[in-house]
N, C-alpha and C positions, 0 to 999 in steps of 0.2 A: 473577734469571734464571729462567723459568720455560718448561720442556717438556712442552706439553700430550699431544704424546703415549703419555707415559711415565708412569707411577702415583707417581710423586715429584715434589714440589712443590720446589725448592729457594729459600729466600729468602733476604736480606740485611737482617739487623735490628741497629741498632747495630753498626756494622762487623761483628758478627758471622754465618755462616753455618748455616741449620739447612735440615736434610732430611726433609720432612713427608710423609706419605701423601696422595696425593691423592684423595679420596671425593667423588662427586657424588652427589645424586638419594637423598640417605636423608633421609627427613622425619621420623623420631624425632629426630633430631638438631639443635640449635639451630648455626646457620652462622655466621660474622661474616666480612663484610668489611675485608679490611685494606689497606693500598696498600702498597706499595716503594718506598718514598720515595728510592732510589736510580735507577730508571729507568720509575719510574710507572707499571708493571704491575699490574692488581687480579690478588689472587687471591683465592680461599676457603679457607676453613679451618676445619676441624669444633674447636668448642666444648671437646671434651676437650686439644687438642694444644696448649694453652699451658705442658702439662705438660714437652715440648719444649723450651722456654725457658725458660733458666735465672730464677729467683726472683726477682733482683735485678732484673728487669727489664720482672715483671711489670705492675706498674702504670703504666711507660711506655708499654707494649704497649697498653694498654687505652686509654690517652688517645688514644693514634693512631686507635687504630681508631675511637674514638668521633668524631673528627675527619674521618676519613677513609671514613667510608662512603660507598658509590658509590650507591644506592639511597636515601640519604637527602635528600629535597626540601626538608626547613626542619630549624631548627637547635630541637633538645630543649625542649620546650615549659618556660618558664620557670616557676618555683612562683610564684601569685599572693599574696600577702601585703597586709592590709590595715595604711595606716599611720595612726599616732599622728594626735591628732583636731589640728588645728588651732585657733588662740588664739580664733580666730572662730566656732568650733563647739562649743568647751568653755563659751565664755560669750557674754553679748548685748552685739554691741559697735553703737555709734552714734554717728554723728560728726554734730552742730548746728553750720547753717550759720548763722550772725549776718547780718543785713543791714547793720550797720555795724561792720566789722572796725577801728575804730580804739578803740571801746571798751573798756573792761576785763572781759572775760568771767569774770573771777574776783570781782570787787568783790562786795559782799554775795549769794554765791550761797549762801552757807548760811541765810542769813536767808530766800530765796525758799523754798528746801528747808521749811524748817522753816516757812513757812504751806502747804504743801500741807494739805489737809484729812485724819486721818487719819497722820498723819507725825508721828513722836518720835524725833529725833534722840539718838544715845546717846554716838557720837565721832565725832570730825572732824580734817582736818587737809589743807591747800593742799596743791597738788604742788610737788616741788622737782627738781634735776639731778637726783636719786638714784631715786625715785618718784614714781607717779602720786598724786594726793591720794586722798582716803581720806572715805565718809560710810560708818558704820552707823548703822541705821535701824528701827525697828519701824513694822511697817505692817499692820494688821489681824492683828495677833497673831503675826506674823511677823517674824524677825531677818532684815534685808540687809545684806551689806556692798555698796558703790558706790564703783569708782575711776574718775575721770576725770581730765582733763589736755589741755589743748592742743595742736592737731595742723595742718598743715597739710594744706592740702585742696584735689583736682585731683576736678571731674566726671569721673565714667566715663562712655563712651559707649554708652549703656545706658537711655536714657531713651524709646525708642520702644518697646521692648515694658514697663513699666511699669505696674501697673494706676491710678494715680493721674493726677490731669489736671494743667497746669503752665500758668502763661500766656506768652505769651514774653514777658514783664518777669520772671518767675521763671526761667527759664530763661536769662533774658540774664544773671542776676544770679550765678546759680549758676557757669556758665561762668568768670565773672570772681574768683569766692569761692577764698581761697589759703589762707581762716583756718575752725579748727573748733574744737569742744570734742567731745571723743571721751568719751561715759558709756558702760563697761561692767558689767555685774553679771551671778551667776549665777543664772537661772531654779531656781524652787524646783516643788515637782508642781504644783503650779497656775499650768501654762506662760502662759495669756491673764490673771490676775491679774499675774505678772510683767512681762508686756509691757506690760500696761498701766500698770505703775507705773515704766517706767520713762519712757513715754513722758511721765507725769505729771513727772517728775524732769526731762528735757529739755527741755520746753517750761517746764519753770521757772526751769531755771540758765541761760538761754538765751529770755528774753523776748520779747527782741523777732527772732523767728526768719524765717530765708529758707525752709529747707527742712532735712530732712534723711535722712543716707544710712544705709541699714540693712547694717551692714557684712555682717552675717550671714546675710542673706535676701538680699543684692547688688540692693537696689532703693533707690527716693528714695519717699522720705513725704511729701506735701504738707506744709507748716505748718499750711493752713489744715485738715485734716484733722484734723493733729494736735492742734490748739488745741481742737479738737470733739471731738476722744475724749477728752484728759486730762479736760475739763470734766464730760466725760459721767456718770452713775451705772455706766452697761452697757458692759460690757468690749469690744472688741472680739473681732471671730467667729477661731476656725480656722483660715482663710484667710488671712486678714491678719500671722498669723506664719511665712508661709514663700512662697515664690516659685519658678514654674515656669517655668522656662526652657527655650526649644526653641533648637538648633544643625542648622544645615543645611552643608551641605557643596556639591561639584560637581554629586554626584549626587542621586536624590529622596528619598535617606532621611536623617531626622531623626531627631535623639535630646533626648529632653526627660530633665531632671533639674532636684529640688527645690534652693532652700536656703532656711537657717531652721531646718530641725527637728532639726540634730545637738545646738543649743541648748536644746531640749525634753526633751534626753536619750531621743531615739528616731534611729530610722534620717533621714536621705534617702533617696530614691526616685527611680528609671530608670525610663522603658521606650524601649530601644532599637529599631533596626530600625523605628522608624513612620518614614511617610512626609509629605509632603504634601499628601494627598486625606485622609487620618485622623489627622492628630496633633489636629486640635482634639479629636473623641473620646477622642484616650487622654491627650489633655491633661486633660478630665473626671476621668477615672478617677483616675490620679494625684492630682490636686487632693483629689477625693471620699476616695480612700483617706485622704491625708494628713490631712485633717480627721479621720476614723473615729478613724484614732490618737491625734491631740491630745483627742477628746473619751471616748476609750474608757478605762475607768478599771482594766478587768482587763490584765496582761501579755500584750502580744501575741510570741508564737515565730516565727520566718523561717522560713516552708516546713511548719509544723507549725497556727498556729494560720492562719486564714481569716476574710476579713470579705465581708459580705455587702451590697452598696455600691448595686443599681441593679438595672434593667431592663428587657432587649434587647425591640425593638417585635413579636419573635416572641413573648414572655412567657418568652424563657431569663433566667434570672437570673445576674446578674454577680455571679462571688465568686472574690475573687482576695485574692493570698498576698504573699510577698518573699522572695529569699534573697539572702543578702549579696554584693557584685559579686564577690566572688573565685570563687562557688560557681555564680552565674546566668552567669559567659561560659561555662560548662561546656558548656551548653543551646546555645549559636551557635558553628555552625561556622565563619562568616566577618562580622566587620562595617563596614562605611565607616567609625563611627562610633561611640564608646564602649568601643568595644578596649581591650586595655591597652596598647596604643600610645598611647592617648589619655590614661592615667592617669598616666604620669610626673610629672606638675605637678601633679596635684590629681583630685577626684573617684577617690578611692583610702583614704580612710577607711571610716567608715561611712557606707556608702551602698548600696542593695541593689537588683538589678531586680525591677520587677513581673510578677508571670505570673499567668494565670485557670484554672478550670478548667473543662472543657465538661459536667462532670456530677458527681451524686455520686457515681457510682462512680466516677469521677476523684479527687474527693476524697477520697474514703474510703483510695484506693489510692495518693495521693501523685501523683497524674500531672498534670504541669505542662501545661501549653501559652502559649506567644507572645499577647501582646497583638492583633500583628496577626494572628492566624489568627482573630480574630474577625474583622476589615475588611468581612468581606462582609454579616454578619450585622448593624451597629450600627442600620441602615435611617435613616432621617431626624431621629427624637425619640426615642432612649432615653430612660431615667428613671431622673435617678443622685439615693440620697436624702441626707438629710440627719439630724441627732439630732437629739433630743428637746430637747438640751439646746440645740444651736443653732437651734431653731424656737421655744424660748422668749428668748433672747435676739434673735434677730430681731424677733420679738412687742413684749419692750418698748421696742429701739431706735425702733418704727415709732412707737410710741406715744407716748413722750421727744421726739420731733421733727414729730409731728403737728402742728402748729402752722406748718411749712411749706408744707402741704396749703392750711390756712386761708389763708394770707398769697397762696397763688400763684393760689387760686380763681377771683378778682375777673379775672385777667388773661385773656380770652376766646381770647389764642393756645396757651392751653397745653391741654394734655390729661391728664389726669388718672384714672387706676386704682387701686382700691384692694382686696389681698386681706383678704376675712373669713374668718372662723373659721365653718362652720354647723355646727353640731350634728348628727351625723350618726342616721338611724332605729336604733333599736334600743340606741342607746348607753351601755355601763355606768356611765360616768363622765361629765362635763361636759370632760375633757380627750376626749375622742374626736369630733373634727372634721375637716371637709374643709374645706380651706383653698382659697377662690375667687377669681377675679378681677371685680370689677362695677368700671363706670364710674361716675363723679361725676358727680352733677345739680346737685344744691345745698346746702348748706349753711342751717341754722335753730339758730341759738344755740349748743346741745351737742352737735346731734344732722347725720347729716345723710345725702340722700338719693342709692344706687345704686341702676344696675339690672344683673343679671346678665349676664356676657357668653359665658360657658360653659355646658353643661347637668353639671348636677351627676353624679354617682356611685353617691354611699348616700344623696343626698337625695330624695327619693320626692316630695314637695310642691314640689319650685322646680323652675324651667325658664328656659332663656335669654330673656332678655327681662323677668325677672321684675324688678319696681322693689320697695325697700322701704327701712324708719327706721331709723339705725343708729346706734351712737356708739362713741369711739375707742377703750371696750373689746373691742368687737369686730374691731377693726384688727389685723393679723398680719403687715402690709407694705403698702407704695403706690410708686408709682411716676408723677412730675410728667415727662412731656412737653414741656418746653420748645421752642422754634423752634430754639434752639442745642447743645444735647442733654438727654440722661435725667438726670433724678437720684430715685437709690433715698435711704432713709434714712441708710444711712452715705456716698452722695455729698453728702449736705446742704449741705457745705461751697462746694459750685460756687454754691449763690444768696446767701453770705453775700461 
């Protein structure tokens, strides 16, 4: 019961009755709301006069009120907690599609194993009810263990954002596929040597292959890809061990996030709040970052260290951070998408948003900003770069496969580019080149004849237009033009 016009408040708490001062309008004073749960009266009440209620019943008092505040619009923001990595993130799991599931996918796969080139097996042992089977292995100076085991297999619908190409015979085939062999192992520091040994392990226990699904990166890998990395000397790139994923919703903001790299024993990577007119740029970004990581060989800090990835067609330089999703929804006051409403099922490990910064005194001082607070500034062709490390291995994939160059020549519908390496003016080294695009003329023996399609940079003597003799050690990429589509070095697999 409560008389406002009298300086006594009288309430009813737990059957019991208390007679409080009533104080308005002092702002030293911390106020709570409490209700009467008797006949649902708010009153106020100053901070000290729980003194007034007996002991026993304080910290009922206090639930209520925390319940019952009348000014409060959402309920007490929940503590964000990052959880335990899942079976697919702690290690590289892969499930091989066989094209003929009546086979024995276990009959001599140790024997396959053990001609890999490079491969000494040291113990072994089939799976049974109890366990998965079991290989360990030394592989260039390295111990692996590898379990795998038979699994049943349903396509995910998931095959139209994929970076791999499928024909619908593979696709039809996949659809209908119920049977697998699931190889997992854990990644050792040398995440692209790992991957590539396992895919060498796969496509061997698993011959004659449909396809298969990368549990941990949630994509599908060609066979015929596969059959051309394992074969290959040159590892695959960066890219190819992780997978960027965009989710769209009703409205036009998107949220892109990685998988693949919890397996690397590094973060995932968010950037929330893009939309539709800019997610392919901060798709870049993402990507570009995640690469940095896999090839950066110092410790990178959330929020502390910075990588320096590209740049904006103003000549601002992109260089951006991460902190882990518990610490980056701090940063958004509201989102469609990527919320921790959206993390109950997943995307709630390690996983971190990306943020940039607009300057160095930005960075010097820790100050974040949003992906999209760039949007306006990315203009048409940013410039996101690349390592050193993966411009040499692109280098000799190009070179390794040069031969499809040769082979595709002769065919007068295709078209054909190929980047050199030029030496740039002034250069300290023989590594310090601009890397070009020239067109294909012809071909003479070992050597063979472009002409420039760019005008150079730091090259002071070439100019577009300019033809000259070349051979495939100067090759650093190409790019064949087909009537039915491109194929870069690591697509090769589309003309075989």
């Amino acid at each position: 019961m409560v008389d406002a016009m009298k300086c006594w408040v009288r309430i009813k708490y737990n059957d019991k009755v208390y007679d409080m001062p009533k104080i308005f309008g002092c702002h030293r004073l911390n106020l709570f709301y409490i209700m009467n749960m008797q006949n649902n009266c708010m009153i106020i009440v100053q901070k000290y006069m729980l003194k007034f209620i007996e002991r026993e019943y304080q910290e009922k008092y206090i639930a209520e009120r925390k319940r019952a505040m009348f000014f409060k619009k959402k309920e007490k923001s929940e503590v964000l907690q990052e959880a335990p990595l899942g079976y697919w993130e702690e290690k590289s799991y892969m499930l091989a599609v066989p094209k003929d599931e009546s086979k024995d996918l276990l009959e001599g796969v140790f024997e396959r194993v053990a001609a890999i080139e490079g491969v000494e097996i040291m113990g072994k042992c089939l799976p049974c009810e109890e366990q998965p089977g079991k290989i360990i292995l030394v592989y260039d100076g390295e111990e692996y263990e590898v379990g795998f085991y038979e699994s049943d297999f349903t396509l995910p619908e998931m095959l139209g954002g994929q970076t791999h190409y499928f024909s619908e015979e593979e696709i039809a085939g996949m659809r209908h596929a119920k049977k697998a062999l699931t190889v997992f192992m854990e990644f050792h520091e040398d995440c692209k040597k790992s991957y590539h040994l396992q895919l060498k392990l796969v496509v061997a226990m698993v011959p004659e292959l449909l396809g298969i699904m990368d549990e941990s990166a949630e994509k599908m890998i060609s066979a015929r890809w596969a059959v051309m990395a394992a074969d290959s000397n040159v590892a695959p790139g960066s890219n190819d061990l992780f997978m960027v994923q965009a989710i769209s919703g009703k409205t036009n903001e998107v949220w892109l996030h990685t998988h693949g790299l919890c397996r690397c024993g590094i973060s995932e990577l968010e950037i929330v709040q893009s939309d539709k007119k800019n997610y392919n740029n901060h798709h870049q970004v993402i990507s570009t970052l995640g690469s940095y990581l896999l090839d950066k060989k110092e410790p990178f800090t959330p929020g502390e260290s910075s990588a320096y990835i590209g740049v904006l067609t103003n000549e601002q330089p992109v260089v951006v951070t991460y902190l882990p999703w518990t610490e980056g929804l701090k940063e958004y006051k509201k989102l469609t998408l990527g919320g921790a409403a959206d993390r109950k099922e997943g995307h709630n490990s390690r996983t971190g948003l990306v943020f940039a910064y607009k300057s160095e005194e930005d960075e010097q001082r820790g100050k974040l900003s949003k992906i999209s607070e760039f949007d306006r500034v990315w203009g048409d062709n940013p410039i996101f770069f690349i390592s050193n490390e993966e411009t040499a291995r692109m280098k000799a994939l190009a070179m390794e496969r040069f031969h499809f160059v040769k082979e595709q020549a002769d065919n007068k519908d295709n078209k054909i580019i190929i980047k050199i390496g030029l030496l740039v003016d002034d250069a300290d080294s023989n590594m310090e080149r601009e890397h070009i695009w020239f067109e294909l003329i012809e071909f003479e023996e070992e050597r063979f004849k472009a002409k420039l399609l760019q005008e150079p940079y730091n090259v002071e003597g070439m100019h577009t237009g300019d033809e000259g003799w070349y051979t495939v050690e100067d090759v650093t990429d190409w790019m064949i033009y087909t009537p039915e589509f491109p194929v870069s070095p690591d697509k090769a697999y589309l003309l075989v």
